[in-house]
NULO-950602 format. One line per 8 residues: number of its first residue (from 0); their letters; for each residue x, y, z of C-alpha. Coordinates in steps of 0.02 Angstrom, whole numbers. Layout:
NUM> a> X/Y/Z; ...
This chain:
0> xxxxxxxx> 5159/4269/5617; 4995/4326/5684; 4967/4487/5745; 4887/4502/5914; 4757/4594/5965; 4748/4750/6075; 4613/4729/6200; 4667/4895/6282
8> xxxxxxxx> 4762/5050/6213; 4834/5176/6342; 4886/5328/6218; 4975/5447/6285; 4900/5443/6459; 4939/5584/6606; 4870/5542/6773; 4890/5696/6918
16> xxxxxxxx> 4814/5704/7111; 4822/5896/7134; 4996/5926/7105; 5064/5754/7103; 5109/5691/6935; 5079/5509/6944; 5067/5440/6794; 5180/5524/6643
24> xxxxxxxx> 5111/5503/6441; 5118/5331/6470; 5074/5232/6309; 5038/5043/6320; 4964/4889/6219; 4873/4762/6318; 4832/4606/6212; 4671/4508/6234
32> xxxxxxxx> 4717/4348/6324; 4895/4385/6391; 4931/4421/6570; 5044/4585/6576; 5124/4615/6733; 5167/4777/6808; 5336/4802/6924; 5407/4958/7018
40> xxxxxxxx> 5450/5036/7193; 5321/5103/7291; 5246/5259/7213; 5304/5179/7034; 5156/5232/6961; 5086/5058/6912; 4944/5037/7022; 4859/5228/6957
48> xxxxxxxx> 4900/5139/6798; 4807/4977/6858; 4663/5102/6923; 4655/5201/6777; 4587/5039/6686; 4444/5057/6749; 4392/5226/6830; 4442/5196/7001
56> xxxxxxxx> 4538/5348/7024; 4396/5439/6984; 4359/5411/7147; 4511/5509/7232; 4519/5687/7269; 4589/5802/7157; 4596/5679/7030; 4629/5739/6845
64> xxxxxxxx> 4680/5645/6690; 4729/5681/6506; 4782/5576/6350; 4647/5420/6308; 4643/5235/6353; 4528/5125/6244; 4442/4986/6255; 4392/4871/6098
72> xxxxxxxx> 4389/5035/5998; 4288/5153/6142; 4377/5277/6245; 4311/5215/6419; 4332/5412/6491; 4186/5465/6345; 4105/5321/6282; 4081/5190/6410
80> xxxxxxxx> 3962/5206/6544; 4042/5165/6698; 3933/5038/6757; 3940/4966/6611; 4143/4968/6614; 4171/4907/6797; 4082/4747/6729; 4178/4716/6583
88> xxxxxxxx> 4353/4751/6673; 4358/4671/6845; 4486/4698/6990; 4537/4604/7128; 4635/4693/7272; 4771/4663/7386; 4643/4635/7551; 4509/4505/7521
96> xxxxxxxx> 4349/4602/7571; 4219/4468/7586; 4036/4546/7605; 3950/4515/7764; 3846/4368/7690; 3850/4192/7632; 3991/4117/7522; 3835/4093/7406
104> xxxxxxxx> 3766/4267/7418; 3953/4332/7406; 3956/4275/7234; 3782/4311/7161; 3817/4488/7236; 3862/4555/7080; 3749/4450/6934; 3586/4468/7055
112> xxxxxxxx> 3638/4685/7030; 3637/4671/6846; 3477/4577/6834; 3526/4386/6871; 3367/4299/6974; 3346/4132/6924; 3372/4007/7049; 3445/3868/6944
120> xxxxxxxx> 3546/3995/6854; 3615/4085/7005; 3676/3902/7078; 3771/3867/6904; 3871/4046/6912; 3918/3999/7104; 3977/3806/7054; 4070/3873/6903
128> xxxxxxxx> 4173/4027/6980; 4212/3900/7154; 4271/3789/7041; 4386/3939/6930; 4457/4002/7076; 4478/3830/7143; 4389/3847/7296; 4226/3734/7255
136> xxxxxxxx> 4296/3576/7356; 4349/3678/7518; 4169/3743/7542; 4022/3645/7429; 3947/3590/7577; 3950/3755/7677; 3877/3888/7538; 3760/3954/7670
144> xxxxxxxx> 3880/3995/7798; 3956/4181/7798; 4108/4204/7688; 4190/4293/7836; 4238/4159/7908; 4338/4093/7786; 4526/4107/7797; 4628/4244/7692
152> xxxxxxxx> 4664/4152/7551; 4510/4071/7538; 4430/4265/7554; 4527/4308/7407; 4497/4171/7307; 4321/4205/7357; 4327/4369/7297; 4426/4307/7136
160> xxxxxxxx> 4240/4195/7097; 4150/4374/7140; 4253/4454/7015; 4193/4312/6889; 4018/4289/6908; 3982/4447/6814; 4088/4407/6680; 4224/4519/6644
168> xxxxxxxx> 4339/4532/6503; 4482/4596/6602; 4532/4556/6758; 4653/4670/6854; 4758/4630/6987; 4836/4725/7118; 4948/4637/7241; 4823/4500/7237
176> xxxxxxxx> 4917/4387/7352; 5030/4497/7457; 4938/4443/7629; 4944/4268/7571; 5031/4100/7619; 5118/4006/7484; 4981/3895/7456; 4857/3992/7423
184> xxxxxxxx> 4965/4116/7299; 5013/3947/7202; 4797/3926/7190; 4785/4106/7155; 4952/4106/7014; 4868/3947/6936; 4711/3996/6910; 4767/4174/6827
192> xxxxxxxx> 4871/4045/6709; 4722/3955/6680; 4628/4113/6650; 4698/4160/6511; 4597/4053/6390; 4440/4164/6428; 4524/4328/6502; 4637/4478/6475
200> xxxxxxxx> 4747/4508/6645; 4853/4646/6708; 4952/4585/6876; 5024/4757/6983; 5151/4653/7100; 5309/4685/7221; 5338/4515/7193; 5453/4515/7055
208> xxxxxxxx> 5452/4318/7064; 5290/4311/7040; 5283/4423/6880; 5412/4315/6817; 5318/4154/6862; 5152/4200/6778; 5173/4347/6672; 5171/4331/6464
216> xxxxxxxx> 5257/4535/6474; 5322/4633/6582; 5314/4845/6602; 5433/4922/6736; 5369/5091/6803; 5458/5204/6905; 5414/5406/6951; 5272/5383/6842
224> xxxxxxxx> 5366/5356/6696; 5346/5165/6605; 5530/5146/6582; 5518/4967/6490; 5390/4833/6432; 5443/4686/6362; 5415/4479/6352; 5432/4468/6533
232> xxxxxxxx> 5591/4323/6499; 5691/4462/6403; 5632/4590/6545; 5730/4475/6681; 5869/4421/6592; 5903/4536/6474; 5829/4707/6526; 5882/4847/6406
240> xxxxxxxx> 5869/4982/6536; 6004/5020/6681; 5857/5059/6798; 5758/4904/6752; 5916/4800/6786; 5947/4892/6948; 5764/4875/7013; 5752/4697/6972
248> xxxxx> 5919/4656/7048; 5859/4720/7212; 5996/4849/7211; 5851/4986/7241; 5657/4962/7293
């Protein structure tokens, strides 16, 4: 049997907003290539473990943090700039923000930042994250029209080819498709699946369905605490954990 890979080690890893512990010594493996989903109640925990990936809770108040998470063998707190680390891990959130600009411009956003400018180029990366986050047949022939006028789940899959043109090795995931129709989640849940050749994933979710459906494990948080993490079939049928049982049952949430 081969062993897989960690693309990200969380060691020990304590996150607190002034006097809220959020996150509890929470020690995780994510494996280059897999899609590990993340389930709790509100306030779980999992999405300050989604942000802690890469920096974003930096960004709150009162922020503080203490244990190490590592990526490809460099602490990402010491080593990594942070420029540098937003590109390599990715993130998609739970409201599609498309930028006040072209679909076309939307996507070359982030390549044209880090140093992208040729034409031809430019009108590759825009063809070949459409097509990823299948969403090149719905608008080829209107590039040069804002992207604010597409629908929500278009946004976000717009936003999904943003997240792609600049070529990250990790892609995270929080709540990706909880303002969206059925449709577009199935577009959004099929291209993660298909993502998985090139990228490592992390999914936070509410949707325990859907972290069923598309995740390869599965970690249950709750109070800050990661309670269980397993392959995400054992997780929902044969959880070893009371709590995980009860959460996934629906009897709390």
């Amino acid at each position: 049997m081969v062993k897989k890979k960690p693309k990200i080690k969380m060691e020990n890893f304590s996150v607190w907003f002034d006097q809220i512990h959020a996150l509890k010594a929470v020690s995780i493996d994510v494996f280059e290539h897999e899609i590990l989903g993340a389930i709790g109640p509100s306030n779980s925990g999992k999405t300050t473990f989604l942000r802690s990936l890469n920096r974003f809770n930096d960004l709150t108040t009162d922020f503080r943090c203490q244990g190490k998470v590592v990526l490809d063998g460099w602490d990402i707190y010491k080593d990594i700039p942070i420029g540098n680390l937003r590109k390599r891990v990715g993130m998609v959130f739970a409201l599609p923000v498309a930028l006040p600009l072209s679909i076309f411009e939307n996507v070359v956003y982030g390549p044209r930042r880090h140093g992208v400018s040729d034409k031809n180029r430019l009108a590759e990366i825009v063809e070949q994250t459409l097509k990823e986050s299948y969403l090149w047949d719905e608008v080829k022939d209107r590039l040069h029209t804002s992207g604010m006028k597409l629908s929500g789940g278009q946004q976000q899959r717009l936003c999904l080819a943003r997240t792609l043109a600049v070529e990250p090795d990790i892609i995270l995931y929080d709540e990706p498709c909880s303002g969206l129709d059925p449709i577009s989640t199935a577009k959004i849940e099929e291209a993660m699946i298909r993502f998985k050749k090139k990228y490592t994933q992390i999914l936070v979710t509410n949707n325990t369905k859907q972290a069923a459906r598309v995740s390869d494990r599965t970690a249950f948080f709750l109070m800050g605490d990661l309670i269980e993490l397993d392959e995400t079939g054992k997780i929902f049928t044969f959880p070893q954990d009371k709590r995980t049982n009860d959460y996934i049952s629906g009897r709390f949430g």
